[in-house]
Structures are given as structure tokens and as C-alpha cells.
Backbone as CSV, one residue per row, in Angstrom:
resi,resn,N_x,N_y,N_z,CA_x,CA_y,CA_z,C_x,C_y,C_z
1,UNK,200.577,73.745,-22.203,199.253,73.985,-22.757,199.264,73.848,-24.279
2,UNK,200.258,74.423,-25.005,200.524,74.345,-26.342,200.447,73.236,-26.931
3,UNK,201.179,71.973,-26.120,201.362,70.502,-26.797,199.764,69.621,-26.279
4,UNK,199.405,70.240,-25.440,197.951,69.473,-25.168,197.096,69.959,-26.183
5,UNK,197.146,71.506,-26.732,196.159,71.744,-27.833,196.368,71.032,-29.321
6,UNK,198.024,71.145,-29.224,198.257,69.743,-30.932,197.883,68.863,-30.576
7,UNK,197.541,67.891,-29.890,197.136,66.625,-29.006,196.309,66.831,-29.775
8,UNK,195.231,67.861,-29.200,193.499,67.617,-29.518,193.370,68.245,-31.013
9,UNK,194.329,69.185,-31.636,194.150,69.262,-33.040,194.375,68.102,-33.815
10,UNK,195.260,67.095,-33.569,195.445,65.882,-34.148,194.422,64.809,-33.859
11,UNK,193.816,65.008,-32.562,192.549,64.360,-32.527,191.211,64.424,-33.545
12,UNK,191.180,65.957,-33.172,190.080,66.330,-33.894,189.499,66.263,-34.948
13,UNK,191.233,65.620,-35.782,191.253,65.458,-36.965,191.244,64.257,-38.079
14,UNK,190.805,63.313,-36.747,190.199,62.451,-36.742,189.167,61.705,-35.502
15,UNK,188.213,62.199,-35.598,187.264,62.208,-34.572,185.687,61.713,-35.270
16,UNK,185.687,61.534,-36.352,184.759,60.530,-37.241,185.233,59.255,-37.240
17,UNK,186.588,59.104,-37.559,187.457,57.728,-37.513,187.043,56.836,-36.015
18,UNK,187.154,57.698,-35.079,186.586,57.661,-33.763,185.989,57.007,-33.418
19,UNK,184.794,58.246,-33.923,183.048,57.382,-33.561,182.935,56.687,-34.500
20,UNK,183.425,56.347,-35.550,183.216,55.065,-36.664,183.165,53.696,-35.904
21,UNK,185.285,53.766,-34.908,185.461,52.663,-34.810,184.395,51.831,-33.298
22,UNK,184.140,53.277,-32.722,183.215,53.072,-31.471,181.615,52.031,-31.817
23,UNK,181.448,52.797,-33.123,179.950,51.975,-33.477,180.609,50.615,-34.421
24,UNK,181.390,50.629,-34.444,182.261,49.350,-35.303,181.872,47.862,-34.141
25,UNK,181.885,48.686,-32.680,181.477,47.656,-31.864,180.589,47.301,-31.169
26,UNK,179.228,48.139,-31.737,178.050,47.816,-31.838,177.014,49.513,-31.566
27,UNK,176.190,49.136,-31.501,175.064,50.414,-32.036,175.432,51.082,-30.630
28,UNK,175.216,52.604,-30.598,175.612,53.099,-29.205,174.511,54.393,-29.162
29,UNK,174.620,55.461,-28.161,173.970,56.616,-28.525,174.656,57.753,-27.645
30,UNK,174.249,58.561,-27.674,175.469,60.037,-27.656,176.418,59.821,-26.118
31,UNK,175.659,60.029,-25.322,177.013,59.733,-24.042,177.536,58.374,-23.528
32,UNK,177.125,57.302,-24.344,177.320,55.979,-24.177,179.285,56.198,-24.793
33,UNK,178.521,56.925,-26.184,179.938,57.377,-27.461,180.841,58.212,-26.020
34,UNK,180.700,59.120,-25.911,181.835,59.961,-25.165,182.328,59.466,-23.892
35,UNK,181.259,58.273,-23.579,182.327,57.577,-22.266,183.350,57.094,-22.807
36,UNK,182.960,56.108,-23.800,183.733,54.932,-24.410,185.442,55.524,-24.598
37,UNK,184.624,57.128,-25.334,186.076,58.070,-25.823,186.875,58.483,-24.655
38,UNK,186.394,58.342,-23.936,187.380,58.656,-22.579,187.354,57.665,-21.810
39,UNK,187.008,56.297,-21.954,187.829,55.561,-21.166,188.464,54.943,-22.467
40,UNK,188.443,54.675,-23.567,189.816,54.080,-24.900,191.069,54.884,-24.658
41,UNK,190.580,56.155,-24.242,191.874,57.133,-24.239,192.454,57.383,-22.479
42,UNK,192.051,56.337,-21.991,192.409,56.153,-20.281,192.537,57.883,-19.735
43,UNK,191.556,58.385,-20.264,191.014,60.017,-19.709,192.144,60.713,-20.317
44,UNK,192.543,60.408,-21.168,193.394,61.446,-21.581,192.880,63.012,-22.792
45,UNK,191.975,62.085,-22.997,191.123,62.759,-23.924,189.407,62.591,-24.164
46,UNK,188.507,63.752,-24.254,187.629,63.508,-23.503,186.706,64.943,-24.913
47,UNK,185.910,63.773,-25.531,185.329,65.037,-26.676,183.738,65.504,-26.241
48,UNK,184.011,66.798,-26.712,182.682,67.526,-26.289,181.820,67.156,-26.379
49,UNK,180.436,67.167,-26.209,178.935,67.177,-26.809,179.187,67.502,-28.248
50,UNK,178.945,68.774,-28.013,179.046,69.508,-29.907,179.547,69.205,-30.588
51,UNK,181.007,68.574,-30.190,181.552,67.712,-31.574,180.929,66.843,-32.008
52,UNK,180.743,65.783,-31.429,179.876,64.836,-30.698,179.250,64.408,-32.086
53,UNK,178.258,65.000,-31.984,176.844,65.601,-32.529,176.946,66.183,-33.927
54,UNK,177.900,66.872,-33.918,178.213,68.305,-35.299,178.923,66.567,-36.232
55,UNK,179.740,65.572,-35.511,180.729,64.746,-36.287,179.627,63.841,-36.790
56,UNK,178.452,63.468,-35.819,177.429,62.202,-35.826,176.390,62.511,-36.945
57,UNK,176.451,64.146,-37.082,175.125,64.401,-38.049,175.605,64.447,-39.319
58,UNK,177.354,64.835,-39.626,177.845,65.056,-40.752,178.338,63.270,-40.804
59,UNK,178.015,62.150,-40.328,178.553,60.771,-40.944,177.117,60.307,-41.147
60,UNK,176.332,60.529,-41.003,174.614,59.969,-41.086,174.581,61.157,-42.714
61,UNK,174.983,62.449,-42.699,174.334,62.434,-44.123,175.396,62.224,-45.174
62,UNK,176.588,61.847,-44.568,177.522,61.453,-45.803,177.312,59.155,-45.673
63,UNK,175.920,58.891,-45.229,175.745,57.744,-45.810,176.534,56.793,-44.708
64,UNK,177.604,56.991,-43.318,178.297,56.460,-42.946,177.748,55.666,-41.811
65,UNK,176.739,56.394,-41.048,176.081,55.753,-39.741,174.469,56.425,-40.433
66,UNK,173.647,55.648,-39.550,172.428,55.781,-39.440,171.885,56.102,-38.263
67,UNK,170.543,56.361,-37.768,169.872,56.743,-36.521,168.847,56.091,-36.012
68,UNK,167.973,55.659,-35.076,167.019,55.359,-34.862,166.451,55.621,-33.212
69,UNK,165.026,55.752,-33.171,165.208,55.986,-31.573,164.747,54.590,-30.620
70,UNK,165.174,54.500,-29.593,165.444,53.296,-29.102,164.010,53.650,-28.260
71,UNK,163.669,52.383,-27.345,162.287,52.256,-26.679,162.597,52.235,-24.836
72,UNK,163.349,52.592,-24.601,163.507,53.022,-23.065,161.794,53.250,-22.115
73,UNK,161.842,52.003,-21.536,160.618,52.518,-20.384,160.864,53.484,-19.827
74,UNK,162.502,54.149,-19.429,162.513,54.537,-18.180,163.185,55.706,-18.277
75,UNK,162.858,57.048,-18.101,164.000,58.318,-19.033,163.685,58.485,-20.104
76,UNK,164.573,59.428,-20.275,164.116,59.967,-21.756,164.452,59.290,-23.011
77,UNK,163.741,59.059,-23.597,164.034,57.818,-25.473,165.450,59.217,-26.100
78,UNK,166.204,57.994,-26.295,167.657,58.024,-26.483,167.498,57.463,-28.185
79,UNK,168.565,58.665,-28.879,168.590,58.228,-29.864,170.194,57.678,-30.650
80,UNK,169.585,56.203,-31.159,171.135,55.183,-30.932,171.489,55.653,-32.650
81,UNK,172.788,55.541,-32.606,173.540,55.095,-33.945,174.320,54.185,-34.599
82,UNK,174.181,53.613,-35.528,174.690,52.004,-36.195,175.511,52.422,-36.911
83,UNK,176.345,51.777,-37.503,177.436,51.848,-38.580,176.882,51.171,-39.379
84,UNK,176.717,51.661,-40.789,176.491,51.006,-42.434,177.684,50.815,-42.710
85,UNK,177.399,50.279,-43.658,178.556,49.334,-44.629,179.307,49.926,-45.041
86,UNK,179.040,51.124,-46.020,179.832,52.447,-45.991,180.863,53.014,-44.867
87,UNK,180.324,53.183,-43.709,181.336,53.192,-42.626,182.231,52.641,-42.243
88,UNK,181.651,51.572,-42.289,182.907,50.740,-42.108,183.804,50.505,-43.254
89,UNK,183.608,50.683,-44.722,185.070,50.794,-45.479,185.695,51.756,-45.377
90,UNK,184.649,53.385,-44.691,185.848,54.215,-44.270,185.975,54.184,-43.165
91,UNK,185.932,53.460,-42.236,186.522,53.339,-41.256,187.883,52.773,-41.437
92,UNK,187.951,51.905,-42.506,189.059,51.257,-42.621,190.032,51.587,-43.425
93,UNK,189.312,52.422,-44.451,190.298,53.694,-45.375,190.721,54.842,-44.517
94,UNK,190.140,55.208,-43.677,190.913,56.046,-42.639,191.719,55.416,-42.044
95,UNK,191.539,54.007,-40.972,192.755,54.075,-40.465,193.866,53.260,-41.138
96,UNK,193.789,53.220,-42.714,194.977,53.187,-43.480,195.849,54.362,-44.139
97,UNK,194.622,55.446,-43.398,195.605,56.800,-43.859,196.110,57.020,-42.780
98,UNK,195.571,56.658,-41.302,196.151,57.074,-40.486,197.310,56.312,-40.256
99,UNK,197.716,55.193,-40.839,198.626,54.303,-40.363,199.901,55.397,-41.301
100,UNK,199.659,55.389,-42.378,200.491,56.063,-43.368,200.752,57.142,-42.808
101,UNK,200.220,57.830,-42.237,200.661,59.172,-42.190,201.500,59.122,-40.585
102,UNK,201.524,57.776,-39.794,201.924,57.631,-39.133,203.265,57.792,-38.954
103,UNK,203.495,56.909,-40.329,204.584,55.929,-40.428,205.939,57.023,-41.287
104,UNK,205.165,57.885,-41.658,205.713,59.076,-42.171,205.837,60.016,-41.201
105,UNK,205.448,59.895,-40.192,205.660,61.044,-39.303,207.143,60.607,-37.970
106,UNK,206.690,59.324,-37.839,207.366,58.489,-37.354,209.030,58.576,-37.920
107,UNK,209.191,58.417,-39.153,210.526,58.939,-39.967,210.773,60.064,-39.928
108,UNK,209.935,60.717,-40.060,210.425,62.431,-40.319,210.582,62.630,-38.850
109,UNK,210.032,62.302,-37.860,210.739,62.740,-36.550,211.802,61.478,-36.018
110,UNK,212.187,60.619,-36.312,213.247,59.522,-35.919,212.689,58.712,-35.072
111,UNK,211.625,58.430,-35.069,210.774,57.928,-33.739,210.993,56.883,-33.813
112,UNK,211.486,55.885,-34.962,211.275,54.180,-35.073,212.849,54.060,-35.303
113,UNK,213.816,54.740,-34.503,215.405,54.197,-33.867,215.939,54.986,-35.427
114,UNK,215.303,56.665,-35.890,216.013,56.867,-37.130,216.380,56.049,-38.545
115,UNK,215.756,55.289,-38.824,214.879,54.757,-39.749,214.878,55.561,-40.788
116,UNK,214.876,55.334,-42.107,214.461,56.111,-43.036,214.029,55.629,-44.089
């Protein structure tokens, strides 16, 4: 149970990077996003609503995604989110921190055949 909760603390902790790279591949809207996240992660990992939402509203006012509501005949009008331009350079400044911090973690635990 312990190593499944660092799992999802290391997730969590990048979970904007996430939904960045999710709308990186085109406009989506809230449970379209959390399928995608659990089938990229072949069910291994599977993020809440509330994050969801709490991550989607804090990248729309830091300028990263935008909102709009879509025109559905059928059900309830669904509201989609795009990636701005902004997003996508941090999308890509994140996953150059994430590569780094990889690659450092990777050494400090011997993971790449003890390497240093």
C-alpha cells in the first residue's frame, strides 16, 4: 500500500504536465481527460474528478489552457479545454524537468547499470 501511495505522490506531482500533454492532442473535456489518463497509464493509474478540475481551473488561470462550452444536441453541454501556446512551452519545460530529475534519480538509485 505504501509504494502505491509514492506512485500517486509522484504522480500527483505532476498531474498538470498530464492534462497539458492530453490537450497537446487536441481539445478534450473532463471525463474524455480521465479516460485518456487511465488508459496512457494501461489502468494503472486513474485520477479523480477533483483533481481533475482543482488542476484544470488552476492551468486556465495561470494562462495555460482555456475553456469553452461545446454545442451537444444530445445530453448535457460539456465544457471542452484547449491548450494555448503558453501550455505548451510548459508542457515542454516540464517534461524537461521531468526528464532531469529522472535522470538524477535514475543515478542516485543505480537504475541505468550504476552509472554515475
Amino acid at each position: 500500500m505504501a509504494a502505491r501511495d509514492a506512485v500517486s505522490d509522484l504522480i500527483r506531482g505532476n498531474i498538470d504536465a498530464i492534462i497539458l500533454h492530453v490537450l497537446s492532442q487536441g481539445d478534450s473535456y473532463g471525463y474524455e481527460i480521465l479516460k485518456e489518463i487511465a488508459t496512457a497509464s494501461q489502468g494503472d493509474y486513474e485520477m479523480k474528478e477533483p483533481s481533475l478540475y482543482t488542476s484544470l481551473k488552476r492551468l486556465e488561470t495561470q494562462g495555460f489552457v482555456s475553456s469553452y462550452w461545446g454545442d451537444e444536441t444530445q445530453g448535457a453541454r460539456r465544457k471542452y479545454y484547449r491548450i494555448c501556446d503558453a501550455g505548451i512551452t510548459e508542457l515542454q519545460e516540464a517534461t524537461e524537468r521531468w526528464m532531469c530529475v529522472r535522470r538524477i534519480i535514475d543515478r542516485l538509485l543505480g537504475a541505468n547499470g550504476g552509472e554515475r
